[in-house]
C-alpha positions in Angstrom: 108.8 93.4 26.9 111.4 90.5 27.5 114.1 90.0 25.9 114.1 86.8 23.8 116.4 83.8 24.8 117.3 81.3 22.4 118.4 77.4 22.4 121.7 76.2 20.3 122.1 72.6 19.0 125.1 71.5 17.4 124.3 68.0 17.3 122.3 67.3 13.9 125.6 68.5 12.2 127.1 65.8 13.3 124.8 63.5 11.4 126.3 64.4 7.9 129.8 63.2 9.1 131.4 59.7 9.3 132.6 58.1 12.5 136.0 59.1 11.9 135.3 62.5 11.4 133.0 63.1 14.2 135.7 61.3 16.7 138.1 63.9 15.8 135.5 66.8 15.6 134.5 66.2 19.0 138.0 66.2 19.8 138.6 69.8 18.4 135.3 71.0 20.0 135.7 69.5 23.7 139.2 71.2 23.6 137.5 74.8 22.1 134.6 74.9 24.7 136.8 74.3 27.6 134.4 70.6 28.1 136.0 68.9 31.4 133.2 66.0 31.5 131.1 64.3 28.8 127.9 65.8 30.9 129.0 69.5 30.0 129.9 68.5 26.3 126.5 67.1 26.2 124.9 69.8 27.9 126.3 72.8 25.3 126.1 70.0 22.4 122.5 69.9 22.6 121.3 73.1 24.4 123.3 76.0 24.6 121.8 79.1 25.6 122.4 82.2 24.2 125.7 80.9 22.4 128.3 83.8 22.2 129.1 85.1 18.5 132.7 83.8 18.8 131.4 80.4 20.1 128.8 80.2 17.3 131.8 81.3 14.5 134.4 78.7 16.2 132.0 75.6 16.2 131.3 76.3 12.5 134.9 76.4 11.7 135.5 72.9 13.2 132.5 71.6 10.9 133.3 73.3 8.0 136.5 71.6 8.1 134.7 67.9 8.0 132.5 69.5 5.1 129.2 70.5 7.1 128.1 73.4 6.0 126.8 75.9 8.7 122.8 75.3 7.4 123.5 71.8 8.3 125.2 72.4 12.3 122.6 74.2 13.8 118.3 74.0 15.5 117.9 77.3 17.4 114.8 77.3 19.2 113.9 80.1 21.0 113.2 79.8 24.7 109.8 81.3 26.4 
């Protein structure tokens, strides 16, 4: 039996901020997942595998701050 891999998507959370917010969100978040390029912020933004607990828990912090609840952040798909 495999293990099961799962897909992370951040970006429908930010579709319950405004343009201000998510400008300085995506600030805070290319900063906190060491992005050096807009391809690798768009690449974890919209598909990140297997996201580490402490990832997960940090990217929810950053929207809870602009008022997005956690329910709101994520699409996990799993991956077969």
């Amino acid at each position: 039996m495999a293990i099961p891999h799962f897909r992370y998507s951040f970006a429908s959370g930010f579709d319950k901020m405004t343009l201000e917010d998510i400008r300085k969100a995506k600030t805070e978040l290319y900063e906190f997942l060491g992005c050096t390029a807009e391809s690798d912020f768009s690449r974890k933004k919209h598909s990140f595998r297997d996201i580490p607990q402490h990832i997960y828990d940090g990217i929810n912090q950053i929207f809870q701050k602009y008022g997005v609840q956690e329910e709101d952040i994520w699409v996990i798909s799993e991956i077969k």
